[in-house]
C-alpha positions as protocol buffer text, in pm:
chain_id: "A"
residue {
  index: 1
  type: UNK
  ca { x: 7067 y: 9853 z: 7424 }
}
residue {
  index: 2
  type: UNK
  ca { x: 7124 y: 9787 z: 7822 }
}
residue {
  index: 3
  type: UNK
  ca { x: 7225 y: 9455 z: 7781 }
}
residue {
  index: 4
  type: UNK
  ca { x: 7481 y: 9524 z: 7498 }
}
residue {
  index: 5
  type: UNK
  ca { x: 7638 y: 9792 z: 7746 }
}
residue {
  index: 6
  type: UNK
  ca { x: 7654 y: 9539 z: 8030 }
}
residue {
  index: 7
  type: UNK
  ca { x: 7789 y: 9277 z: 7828 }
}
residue {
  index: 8
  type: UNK
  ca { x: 8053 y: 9497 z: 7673 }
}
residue {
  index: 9
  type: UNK
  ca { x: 8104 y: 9567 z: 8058 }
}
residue {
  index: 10
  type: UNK
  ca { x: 8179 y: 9225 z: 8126 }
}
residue {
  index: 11
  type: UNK
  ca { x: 8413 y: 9168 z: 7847 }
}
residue {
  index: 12
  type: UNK
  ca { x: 8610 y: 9445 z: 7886 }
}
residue {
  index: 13
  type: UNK
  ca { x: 8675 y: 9337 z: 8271 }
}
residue {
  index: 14
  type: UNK
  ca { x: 8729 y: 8953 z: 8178 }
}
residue {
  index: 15
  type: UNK
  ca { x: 8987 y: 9106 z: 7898 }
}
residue {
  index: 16
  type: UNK
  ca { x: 9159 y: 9339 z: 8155 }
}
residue {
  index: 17
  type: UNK
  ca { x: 9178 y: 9060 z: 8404 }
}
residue {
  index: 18
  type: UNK
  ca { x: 9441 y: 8837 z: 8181 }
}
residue {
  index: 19
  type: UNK
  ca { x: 9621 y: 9106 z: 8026 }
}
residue {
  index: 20
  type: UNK
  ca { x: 9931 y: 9144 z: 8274 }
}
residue {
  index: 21
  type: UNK
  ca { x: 10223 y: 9414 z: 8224 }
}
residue {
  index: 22
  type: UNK
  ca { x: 10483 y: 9314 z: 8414 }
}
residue {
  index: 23
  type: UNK
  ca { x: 10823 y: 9523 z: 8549 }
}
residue {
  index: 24
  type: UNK
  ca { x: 11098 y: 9304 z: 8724 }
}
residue {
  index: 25
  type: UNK
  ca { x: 11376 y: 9483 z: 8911 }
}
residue {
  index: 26
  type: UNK
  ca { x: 11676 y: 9264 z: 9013 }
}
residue {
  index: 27
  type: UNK
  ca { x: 11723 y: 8885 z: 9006 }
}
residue {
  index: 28
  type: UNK
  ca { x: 11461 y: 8645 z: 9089 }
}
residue {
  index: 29
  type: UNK
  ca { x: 11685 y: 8337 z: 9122 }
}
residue {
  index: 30
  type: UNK
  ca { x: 11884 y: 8336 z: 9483 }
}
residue {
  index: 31
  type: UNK
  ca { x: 11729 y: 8014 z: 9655 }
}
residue {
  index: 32
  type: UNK
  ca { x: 11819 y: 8155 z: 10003 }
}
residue {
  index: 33
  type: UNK
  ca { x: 11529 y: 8463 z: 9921 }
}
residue {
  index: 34
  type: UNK
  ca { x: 11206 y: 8499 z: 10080 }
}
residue {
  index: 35
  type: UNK
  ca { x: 10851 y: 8706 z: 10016 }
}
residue {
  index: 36
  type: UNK
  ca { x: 10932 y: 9009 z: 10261 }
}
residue {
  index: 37
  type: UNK
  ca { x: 10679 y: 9223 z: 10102 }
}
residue {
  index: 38
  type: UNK
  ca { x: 10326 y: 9189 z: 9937 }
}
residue {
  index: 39
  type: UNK
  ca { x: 10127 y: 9505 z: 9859 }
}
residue {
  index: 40
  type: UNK
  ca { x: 9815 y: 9513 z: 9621 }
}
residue {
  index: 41
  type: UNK
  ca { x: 9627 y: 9852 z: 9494 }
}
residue {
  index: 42
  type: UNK
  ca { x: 9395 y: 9982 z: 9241 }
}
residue {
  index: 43
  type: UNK
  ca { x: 9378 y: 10305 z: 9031 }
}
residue {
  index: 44
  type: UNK
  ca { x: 9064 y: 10494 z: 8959 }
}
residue {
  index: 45
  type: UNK
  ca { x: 9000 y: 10662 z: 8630 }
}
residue {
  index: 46
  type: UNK
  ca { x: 9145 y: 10990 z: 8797 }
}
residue {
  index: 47
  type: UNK
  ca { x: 9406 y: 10882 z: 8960 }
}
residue {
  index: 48
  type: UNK
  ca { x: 9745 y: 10923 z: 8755 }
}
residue {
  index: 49
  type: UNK
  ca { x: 10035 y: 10816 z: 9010 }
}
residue {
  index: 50
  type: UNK
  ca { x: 10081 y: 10603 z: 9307 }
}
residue {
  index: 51
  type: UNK
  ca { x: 10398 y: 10563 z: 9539 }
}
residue {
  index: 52
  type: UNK
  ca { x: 10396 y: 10289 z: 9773 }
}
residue {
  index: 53
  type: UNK
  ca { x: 10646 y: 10217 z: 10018 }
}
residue {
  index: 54
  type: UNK
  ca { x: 10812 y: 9866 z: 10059 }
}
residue {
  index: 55
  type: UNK
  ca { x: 10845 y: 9720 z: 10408 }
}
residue {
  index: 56
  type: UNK
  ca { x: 11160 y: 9540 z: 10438 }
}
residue {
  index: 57
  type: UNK
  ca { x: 11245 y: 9387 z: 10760 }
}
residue {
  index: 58
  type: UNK
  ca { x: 11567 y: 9431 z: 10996 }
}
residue {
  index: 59
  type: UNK
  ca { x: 11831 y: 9222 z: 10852 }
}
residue {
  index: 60
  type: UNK
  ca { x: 11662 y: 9204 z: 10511 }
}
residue {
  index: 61
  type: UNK
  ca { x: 11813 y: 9312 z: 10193 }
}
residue {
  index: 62
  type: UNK
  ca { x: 11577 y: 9335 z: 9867 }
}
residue {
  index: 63
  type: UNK
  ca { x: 11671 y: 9153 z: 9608 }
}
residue {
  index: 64
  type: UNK
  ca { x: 11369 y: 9124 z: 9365 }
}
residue {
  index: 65
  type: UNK
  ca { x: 11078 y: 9332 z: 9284 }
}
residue {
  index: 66
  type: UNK
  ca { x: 10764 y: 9211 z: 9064 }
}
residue {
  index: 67
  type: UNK
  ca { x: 10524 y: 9491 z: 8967 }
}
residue {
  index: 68
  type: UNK
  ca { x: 10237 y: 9344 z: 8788 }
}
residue {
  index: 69
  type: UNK
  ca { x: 9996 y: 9585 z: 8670 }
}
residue {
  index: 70
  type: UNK
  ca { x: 9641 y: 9504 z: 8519 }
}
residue {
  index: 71
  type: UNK
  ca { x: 9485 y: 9755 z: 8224 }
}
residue {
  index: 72
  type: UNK
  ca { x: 9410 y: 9669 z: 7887 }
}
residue {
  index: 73
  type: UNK
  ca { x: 9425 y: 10008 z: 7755 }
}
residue {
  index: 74
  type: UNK
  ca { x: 9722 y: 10198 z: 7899 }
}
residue {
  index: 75
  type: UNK
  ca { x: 10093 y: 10091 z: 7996 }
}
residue {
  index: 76
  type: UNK
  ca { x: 10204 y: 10339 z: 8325 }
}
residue {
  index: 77
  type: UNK
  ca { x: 10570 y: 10415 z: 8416 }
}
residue {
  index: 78
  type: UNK
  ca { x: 10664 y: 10194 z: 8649 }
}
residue {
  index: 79
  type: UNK
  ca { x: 10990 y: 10327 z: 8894 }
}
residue {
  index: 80
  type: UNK
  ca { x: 11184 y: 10106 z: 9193 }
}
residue {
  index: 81
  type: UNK
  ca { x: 11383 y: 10357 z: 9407 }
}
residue {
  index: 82
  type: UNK
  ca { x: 11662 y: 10087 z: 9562 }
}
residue {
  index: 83
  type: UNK
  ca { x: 11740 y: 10367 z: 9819 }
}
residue {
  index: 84
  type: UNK
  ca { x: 11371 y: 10457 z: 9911 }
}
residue {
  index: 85
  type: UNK
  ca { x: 11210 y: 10129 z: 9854 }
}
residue {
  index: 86
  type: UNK
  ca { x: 10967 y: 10298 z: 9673 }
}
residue {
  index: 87
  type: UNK
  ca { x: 10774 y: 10164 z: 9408 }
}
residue {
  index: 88
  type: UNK
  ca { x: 10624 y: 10445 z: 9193 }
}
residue {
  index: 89
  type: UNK
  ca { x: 10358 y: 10366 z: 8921 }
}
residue {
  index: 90
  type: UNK
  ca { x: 10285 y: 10637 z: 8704 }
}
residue {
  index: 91
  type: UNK
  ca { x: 10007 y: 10713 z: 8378 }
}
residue {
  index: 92
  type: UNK
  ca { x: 10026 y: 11046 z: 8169 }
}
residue {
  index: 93
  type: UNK
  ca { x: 9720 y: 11275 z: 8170 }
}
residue {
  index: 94
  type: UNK
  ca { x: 9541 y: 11127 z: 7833 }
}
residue {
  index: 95
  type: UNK
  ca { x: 9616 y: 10773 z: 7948 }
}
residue {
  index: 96
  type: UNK
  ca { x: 9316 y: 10558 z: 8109 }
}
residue {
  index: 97
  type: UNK
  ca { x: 9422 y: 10460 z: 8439 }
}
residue {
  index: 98
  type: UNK
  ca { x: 9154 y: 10230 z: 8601 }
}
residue {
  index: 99
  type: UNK
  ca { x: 9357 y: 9985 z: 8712 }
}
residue {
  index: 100
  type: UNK
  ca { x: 9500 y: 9680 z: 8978 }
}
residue {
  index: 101
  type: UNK
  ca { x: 9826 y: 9590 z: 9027 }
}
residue {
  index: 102
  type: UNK
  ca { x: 10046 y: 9361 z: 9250 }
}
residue {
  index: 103
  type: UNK
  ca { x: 10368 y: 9430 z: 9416 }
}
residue {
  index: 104
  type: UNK
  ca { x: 10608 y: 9150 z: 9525 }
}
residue {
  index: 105
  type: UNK
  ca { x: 10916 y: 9200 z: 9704 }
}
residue {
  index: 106
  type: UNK
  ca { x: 11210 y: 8931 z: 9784 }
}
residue {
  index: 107
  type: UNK
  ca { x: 11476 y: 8955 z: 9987 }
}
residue {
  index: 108
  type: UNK
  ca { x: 11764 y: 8757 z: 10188 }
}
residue {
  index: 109
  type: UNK
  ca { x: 11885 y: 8825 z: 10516 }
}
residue {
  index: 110
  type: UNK
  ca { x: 12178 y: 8977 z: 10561 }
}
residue {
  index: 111
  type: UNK
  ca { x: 12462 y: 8799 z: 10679 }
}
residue {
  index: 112
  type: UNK
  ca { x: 12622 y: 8910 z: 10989 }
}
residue {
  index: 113
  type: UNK
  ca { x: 12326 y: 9121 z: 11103 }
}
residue {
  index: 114
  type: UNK
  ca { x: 12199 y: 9055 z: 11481 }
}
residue {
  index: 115
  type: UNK
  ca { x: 11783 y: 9174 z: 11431 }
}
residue {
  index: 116
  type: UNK
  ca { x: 11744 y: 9245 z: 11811 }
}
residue {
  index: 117
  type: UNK
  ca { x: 12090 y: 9494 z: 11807 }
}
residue {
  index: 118
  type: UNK
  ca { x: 11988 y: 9611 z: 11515 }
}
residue {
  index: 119
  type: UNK
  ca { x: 11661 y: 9695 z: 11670 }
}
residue {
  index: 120
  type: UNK
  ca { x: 11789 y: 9856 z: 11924 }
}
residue {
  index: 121
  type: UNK
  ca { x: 12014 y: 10127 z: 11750 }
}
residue {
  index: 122
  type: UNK
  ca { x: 11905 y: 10445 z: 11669 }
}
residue {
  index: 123
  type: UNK
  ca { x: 11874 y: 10481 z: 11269 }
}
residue {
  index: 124
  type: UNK
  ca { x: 12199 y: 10595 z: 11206 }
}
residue {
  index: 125
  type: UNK
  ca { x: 12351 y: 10340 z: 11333 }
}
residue {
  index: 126
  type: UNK
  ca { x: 12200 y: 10055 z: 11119 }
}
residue {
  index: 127
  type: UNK
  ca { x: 12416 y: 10103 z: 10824 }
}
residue {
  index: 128
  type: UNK
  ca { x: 12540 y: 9789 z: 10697 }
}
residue {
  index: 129
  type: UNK
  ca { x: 12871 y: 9645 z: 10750 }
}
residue {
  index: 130
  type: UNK
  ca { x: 13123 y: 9763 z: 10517 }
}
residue {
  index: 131
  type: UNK
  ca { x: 13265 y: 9485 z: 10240 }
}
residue {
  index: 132
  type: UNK
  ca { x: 12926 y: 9243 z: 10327 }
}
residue {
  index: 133
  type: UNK
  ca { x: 12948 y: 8932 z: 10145 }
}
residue {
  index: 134
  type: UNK
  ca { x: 12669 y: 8745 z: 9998 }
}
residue {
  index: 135
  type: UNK
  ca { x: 12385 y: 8912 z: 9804 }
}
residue {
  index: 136
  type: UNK
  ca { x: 12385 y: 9260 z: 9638 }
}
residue {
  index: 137
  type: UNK
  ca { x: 12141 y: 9506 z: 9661 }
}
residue {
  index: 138
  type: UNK
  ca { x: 11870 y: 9539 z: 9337 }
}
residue {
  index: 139
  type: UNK
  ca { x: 12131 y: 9753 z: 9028 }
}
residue {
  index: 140
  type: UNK
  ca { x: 11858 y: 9705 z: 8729 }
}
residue {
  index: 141
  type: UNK
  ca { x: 11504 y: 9680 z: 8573 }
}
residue {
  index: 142
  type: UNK
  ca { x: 11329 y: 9492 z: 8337 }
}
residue {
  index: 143
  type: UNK
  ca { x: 10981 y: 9502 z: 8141 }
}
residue {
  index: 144
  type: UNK
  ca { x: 10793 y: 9276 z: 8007 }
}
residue {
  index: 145
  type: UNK
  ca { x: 10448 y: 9215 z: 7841 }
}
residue {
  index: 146
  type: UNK
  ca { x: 10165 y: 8934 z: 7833 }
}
């Protein structure tokens, strides 16, 4: 009876390991962009919601985020703040949450930006230049399953 539990064990985590939900939030195709941000986390069975906060470096402007999230059994809420940069991954109270996921974020560096002035100036003051050209900030989400 042991082994059947440990084996059941085993398949279950082999199962969860390939079966990827994944949430895309703006456009992955700007050659210029770059991997500014990777974060990677886990869930335990109690834990229901997770908010983790993006680093994006001076200059940088996101452009993509990839939220892949690992569990076989539940599908969370998955939320990209643009303002924030927070991701926020969410699973209801009857859901099972034991989980890993993977956060990717690109960006591109934003034209006209000096990183050592920008440094430099008190928050406030780093507001971007008003009518920017090149790349837009992330406007819209997708989901998808494998």
């Amino acid at each position: 009876m042991g082994s059947k539990v440990i084996l059941l064990c085993i398949a279950l985590s082999a199962v969860q390991a390939v079966h990827a939900q994944i949430w895309e939030f703006g456009v992955d195709n700007l050659p210029t962009a770059i991997v500014v941000s990777v974060f990677k986390g886990s869930f335990t069975l109690f834990q229901k919601e997770q908010k983790i906060q993006l680093i994006v470096p001076p200059c940088h402007i996101l452009t993509y985020v990839n939220v892949e999230v690992n569990n076989f059994f539940s599908t969370p809420e998955v939320h990209y703040n643009t303002q924030t940069h927070v991701v926020t991954i969410t699973y209801s109270l009857l859901q099972l949450s034991p989980s890993r996921f993977t956060i990717i974020a690109k960006g591109v560096v934003q034209n006209g930006c000096n990183v050592q002035r920008q440094q430099q100036l008190p928050p406030a003051q780093q507001a971007p230049p008003q009518g920017r050209q090149g790349p837009r900030p992330i406007q819209h989400g997708s989901y998808r399953q494998y």
